[in-house]
C-alpha positions, 0 to 999 in steps of 0.5 A: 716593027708594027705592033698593037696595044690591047687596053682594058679601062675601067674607072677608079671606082672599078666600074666599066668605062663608058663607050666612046673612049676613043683611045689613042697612042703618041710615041715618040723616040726623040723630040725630033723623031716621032712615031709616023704611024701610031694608029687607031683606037678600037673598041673590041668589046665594052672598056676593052680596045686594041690600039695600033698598028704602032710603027716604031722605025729605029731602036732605043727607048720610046716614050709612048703616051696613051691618051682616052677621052682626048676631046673632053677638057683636063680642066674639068674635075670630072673629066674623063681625059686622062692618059698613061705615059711609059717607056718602051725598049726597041731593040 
């Protein structure tokens, strides 16, 4: 099954996220069996975006990792990369 992520960034401080986020989702079920389709990151409105279609093709526990900001550095102290890691139950 398809489905979509809808997202609402904001910074540490609260404040809206600056346009140009462009978030993305990887998922995977095993090391071996990742997700083929996980998407697009759209921008619904300012710090809101909806992500997807994400397919996951087979049942059990994904692990799915949102990623914003993925171009910019992780070695930068005020980077804006960051990403939100979970797992996700397919029945």
């Amino acid at each position: 099954t398809a489905v979509s992520f809808d997202v609402e960034l904001a910074t540490k401080s609260g404040e809206a996220v600056p346009p140009g986020a462009a978030p993305y989702a990887e998922a995977f079920l095993t090391p071996i069996h990742i997700a083929q389709d996980t998407g697009t990151g759209t921008e619904m409105a300012p710090g809101r975006y909806r992500i997807g279609p994400v397919s996951f093709d087979a049942s059990g526990m994904w692990t799915v990792t949102l990623h914003v900001f993925g171009a910019c550095s992780d070695n930068v102290p005020q980077s804006p990369h960051a990403h939100l890691t979970w797992l996700l139950q397919v029945p």
